[in-house]
C-alpha positions in Angstrom: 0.0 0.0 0.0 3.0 2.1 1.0 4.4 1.5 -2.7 1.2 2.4 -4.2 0.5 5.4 -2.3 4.3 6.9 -3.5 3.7 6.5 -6.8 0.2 7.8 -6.7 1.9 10.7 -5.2 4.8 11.0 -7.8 2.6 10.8 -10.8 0.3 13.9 -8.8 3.7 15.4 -8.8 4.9 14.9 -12.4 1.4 16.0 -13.8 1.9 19.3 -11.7 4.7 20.1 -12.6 4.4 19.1 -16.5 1.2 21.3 -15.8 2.8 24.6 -14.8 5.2 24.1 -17.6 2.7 23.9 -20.0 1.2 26.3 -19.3 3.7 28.7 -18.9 4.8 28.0 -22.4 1.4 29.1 -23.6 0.8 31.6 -21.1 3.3 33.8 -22.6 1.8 33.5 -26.2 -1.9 33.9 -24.0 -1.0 37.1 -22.5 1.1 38.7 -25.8 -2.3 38.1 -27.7 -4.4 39.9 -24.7 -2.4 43.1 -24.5 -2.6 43.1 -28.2 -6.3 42.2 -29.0 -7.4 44.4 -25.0 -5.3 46.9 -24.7 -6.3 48.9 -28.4 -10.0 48.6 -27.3 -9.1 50.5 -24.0 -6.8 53.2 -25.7 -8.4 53.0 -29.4 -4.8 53.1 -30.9 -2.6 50.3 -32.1 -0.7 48.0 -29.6 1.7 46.1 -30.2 4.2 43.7 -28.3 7.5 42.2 -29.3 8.0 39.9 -26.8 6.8 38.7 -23.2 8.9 35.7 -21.2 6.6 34.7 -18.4 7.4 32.2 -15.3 5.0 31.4 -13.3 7.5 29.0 -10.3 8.9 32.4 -9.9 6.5 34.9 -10.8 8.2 37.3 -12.9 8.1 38.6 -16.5 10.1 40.5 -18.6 8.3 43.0 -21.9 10.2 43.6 -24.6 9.0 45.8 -27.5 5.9 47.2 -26.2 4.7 50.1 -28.7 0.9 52.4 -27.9 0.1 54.2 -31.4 -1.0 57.2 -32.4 -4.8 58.2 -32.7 -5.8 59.1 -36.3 -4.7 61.8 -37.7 -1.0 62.5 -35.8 2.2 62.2 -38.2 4.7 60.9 -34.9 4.9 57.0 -35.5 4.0 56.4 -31.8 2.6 57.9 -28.8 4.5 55.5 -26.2 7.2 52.9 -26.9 8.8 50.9 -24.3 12.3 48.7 -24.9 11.9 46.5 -21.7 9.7 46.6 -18.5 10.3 43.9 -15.9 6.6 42.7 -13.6 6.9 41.0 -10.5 3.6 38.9 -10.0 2.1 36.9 -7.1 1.9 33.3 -9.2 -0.4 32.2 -6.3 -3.3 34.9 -7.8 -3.2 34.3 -11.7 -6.4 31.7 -11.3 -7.7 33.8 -8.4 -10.1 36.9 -9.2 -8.1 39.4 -8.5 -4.2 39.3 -9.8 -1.7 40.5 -7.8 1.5 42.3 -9.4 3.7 43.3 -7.0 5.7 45.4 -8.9 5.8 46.9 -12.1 9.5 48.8 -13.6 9.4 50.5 -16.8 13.0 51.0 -18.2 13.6 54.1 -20.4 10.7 54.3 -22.3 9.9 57.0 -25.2 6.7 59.3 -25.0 6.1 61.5 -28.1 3.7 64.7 -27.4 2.6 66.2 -31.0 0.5 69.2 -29.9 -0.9 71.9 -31.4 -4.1 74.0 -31.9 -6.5 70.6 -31.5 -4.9 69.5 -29.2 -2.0 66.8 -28.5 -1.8 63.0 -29.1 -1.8 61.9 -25.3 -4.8 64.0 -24.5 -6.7 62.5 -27.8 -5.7 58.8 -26.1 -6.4 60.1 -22.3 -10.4 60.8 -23.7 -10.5 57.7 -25.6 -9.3 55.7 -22.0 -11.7 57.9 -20.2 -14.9 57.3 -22.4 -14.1 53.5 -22.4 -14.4 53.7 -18.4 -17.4 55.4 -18.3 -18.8 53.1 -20.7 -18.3 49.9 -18.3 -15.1 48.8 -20.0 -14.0 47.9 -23.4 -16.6 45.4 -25.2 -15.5 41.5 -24.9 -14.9 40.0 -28.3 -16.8 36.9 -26.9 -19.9 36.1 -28.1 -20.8 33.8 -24.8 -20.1 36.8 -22.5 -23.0 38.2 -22.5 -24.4 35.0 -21.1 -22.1 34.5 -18.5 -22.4 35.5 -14.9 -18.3 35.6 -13.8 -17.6 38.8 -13.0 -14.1 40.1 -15.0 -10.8 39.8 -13.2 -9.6 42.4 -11.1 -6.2 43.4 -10.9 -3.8 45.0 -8.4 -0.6 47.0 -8.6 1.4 47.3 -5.0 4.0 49.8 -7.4 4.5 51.0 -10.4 8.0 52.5 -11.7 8.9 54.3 -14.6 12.1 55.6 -14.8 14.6 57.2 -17.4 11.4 57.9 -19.7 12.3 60.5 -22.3 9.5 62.6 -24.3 10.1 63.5 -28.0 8.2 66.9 -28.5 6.6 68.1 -31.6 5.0 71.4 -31.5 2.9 71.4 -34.8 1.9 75.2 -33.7 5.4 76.6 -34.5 5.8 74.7 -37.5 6.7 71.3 -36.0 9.4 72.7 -34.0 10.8 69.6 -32.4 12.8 69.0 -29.2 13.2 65.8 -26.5 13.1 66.3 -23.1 14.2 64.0 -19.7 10.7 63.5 -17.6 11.3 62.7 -14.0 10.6 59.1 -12.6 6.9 58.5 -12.2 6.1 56.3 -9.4 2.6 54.7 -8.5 2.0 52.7 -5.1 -0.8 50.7 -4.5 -3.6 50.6 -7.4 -5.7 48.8 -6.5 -4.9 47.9 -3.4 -7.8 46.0 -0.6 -10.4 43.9 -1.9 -12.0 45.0 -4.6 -9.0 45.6 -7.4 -8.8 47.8 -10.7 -10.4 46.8 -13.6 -7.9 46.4 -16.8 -9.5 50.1 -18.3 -9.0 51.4 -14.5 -6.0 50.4 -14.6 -4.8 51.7 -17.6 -6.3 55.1 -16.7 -4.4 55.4 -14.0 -0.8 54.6 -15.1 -1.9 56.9 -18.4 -3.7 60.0 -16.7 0.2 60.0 -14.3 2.2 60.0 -17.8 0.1 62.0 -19.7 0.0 64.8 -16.8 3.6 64.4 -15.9 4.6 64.8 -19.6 2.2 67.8 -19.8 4.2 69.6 -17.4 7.3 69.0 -18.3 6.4 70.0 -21.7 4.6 73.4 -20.8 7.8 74.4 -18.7 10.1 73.9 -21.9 8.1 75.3 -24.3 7.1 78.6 -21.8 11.2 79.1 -22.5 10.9 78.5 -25.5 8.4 81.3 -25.6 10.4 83.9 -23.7 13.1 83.3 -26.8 10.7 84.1 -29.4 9.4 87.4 -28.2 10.8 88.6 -31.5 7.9 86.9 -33.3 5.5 89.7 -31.2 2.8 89.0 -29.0 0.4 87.2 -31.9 3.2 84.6 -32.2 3.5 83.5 -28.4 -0.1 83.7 -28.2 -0.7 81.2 -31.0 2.5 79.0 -29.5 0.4 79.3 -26.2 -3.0 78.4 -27.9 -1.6 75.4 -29.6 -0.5 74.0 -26.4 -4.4 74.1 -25.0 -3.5 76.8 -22.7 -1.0 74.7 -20.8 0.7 77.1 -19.8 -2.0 77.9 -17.0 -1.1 74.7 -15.6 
């Protein structure tokens, strides 16, 4: 009985384990298609991703190649493109409701801000993210949803790093006048945090609405400079730099 009860236990073993490498060989391809097939109905823009290496024995992941797009209508090739981005996750919480990342570090990324008099490209995104939230969230390609009663998976963030980011400015109001600017680390602590969890869309607002208004200041401090040099052009010339920008420089 002894015998039998080892190898009953062995064979539970070996089909865990061949399990969680399973599926963390397809989890990686899983996830890759979900950021890609989600994340444009969130930010109604083009997403793409290179690369994603997921473990689930140790819980971490490592992005490569992650690029947002541009809304319609902008000439920059990109709003957001980020070379690598390294996620700490709780492996005990990927089959629970609510995932649990512990952390989040965003190496060097590149942000491009084209502005000018309708506006700027992050803003265009920022209202596409915020009319998706007040909608109830992006709508599921599924065509069983509807009929189910599972309520979507929650998701938490105990911190959120980006560091080394640099923003590519285009100001389309001075004749696509171009220059790229160092943005200070942004750092996000606890989204989601307690019972309930972030949706995906809430998510994303967050960690966009902190770029987008971190980058917006940084950009309206350069280009108020950049102002005080062109007083030569006359007061209708900073006016219209200043009306391009969406009267950041009240901000």
């Amino acid at each position: 009985m002894k015998k039998i009860a080892w190898a009953i236990g062995i064979l539970v073993l070996v089909l865990v384990v061949t399990a969680v490498l399973v599926v963390g060989v397809f989890l990686d391809r899983i996830v890759k298609a979900g950021v890609e097939t989600v994340g444009p109905k969130i930010v109604q823009v083009p997403i793409t991703l290179d690369k994603i290496n997921l473990s689930l024995l140790t819980g971490s992941a490592k992005v490569k190649g992650l690029v947002v797009g541009n809304p319609e209508g902008y000439k920059t090739p990109f709003a957001i493109s980020v070379g690598t981005a390294s996620v700490g996750v709780n492996p005990f919480t990927v089959m629970s409701d609510k995932i649990v990342i512990r952390s989040v570090e965003v190496q060097n990324p590149e942000i491009t801000f084209e502005g000018g008099l309708g506006g700027n490209n992050l803003g265009k995104i920022m209202d596409n993210v915020d009319a998706v939230a007040q909608s109830g969230g992006p709508p599921s390609t599924s065509k069983t949803a509807s009929a189910s009663s599972k309520p979507a998976k929650k998701i938490e963030v105990d911190d959120f790093l980006i560091t080394g980011a640099m923003v590519h400015v285009s100001l389309t109001g001075l004749g696509g006048r171009e220059m790229t600017l160092p943005l200070p680390d942004i750092h996000l602590t606890n989204l989601g945090k307690g019972s309930d969890g972030l949706t995906p869309t809430d998510l994303t607002r967050a960690v966009f609405q902190a770029i987008t208004t971190t980058t917006i200041k940084e950009v309206a401090s350069a280009t108020a400079n950049v102002g005080k040099g062109l007083e030569k052009l006359g007061g209708a010339g900073v006016n219209k730099l200043k009306s391009g920008l969406g009267g950041l420089f009240g901000k």
